[in-house]
N, C-alpha and C positions, 0 to 999 in steps of 0.2 A: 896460792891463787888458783890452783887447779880446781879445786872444787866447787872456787865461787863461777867458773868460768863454766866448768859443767853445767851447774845451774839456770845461771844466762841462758846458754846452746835450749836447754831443758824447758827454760820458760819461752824465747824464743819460737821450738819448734810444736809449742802445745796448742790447740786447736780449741780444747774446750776450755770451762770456766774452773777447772779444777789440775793442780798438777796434784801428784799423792810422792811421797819420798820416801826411801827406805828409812827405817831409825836409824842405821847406823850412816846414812849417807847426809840423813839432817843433823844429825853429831857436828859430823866432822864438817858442815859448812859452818855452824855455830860456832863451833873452836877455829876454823880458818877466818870467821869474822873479828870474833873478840880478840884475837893474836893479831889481826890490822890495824885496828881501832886500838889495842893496848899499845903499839908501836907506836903509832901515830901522837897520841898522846906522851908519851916517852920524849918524842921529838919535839915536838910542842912545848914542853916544860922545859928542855934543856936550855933549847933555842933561848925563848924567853929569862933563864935565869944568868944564862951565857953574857948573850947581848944585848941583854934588857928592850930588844925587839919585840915586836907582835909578828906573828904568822900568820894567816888566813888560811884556810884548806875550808877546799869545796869536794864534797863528796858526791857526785850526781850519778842515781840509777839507771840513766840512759833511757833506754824505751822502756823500759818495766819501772 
């Protein structure tokens, strides 16, 4: 979650209509996203196959 949090701080502190990211820094928020979302879903399927429950999950970007 460190990188998505850099990000935030990153879009947060940017002024203009553009931020620019290192390639290796948009990597690694790419693989710290798809490794949340692959969890998520992980959890998701158990839950429901477990306790034949439904889950809800809300994901919201906040100010960006």
């Amino acid at each position: 979650m460190i990188i998505i949090k850099r990000f935030i701080d990153k879009v947060s502190a940017t002024r203009g209509n553009n931020l620019v990211l290192p390639m290796e820094e948009a990597k690694m928020l790419r693989d710290e996203i798809a490794k949340l979302l692959a969890d998520n879903y992980e959890l998701l399927n158990k839950d429901v196959t477990e306790n034949n429950a439904v889950m809800q999950v809300e994901i919201n970007g906040g100010k960006w």
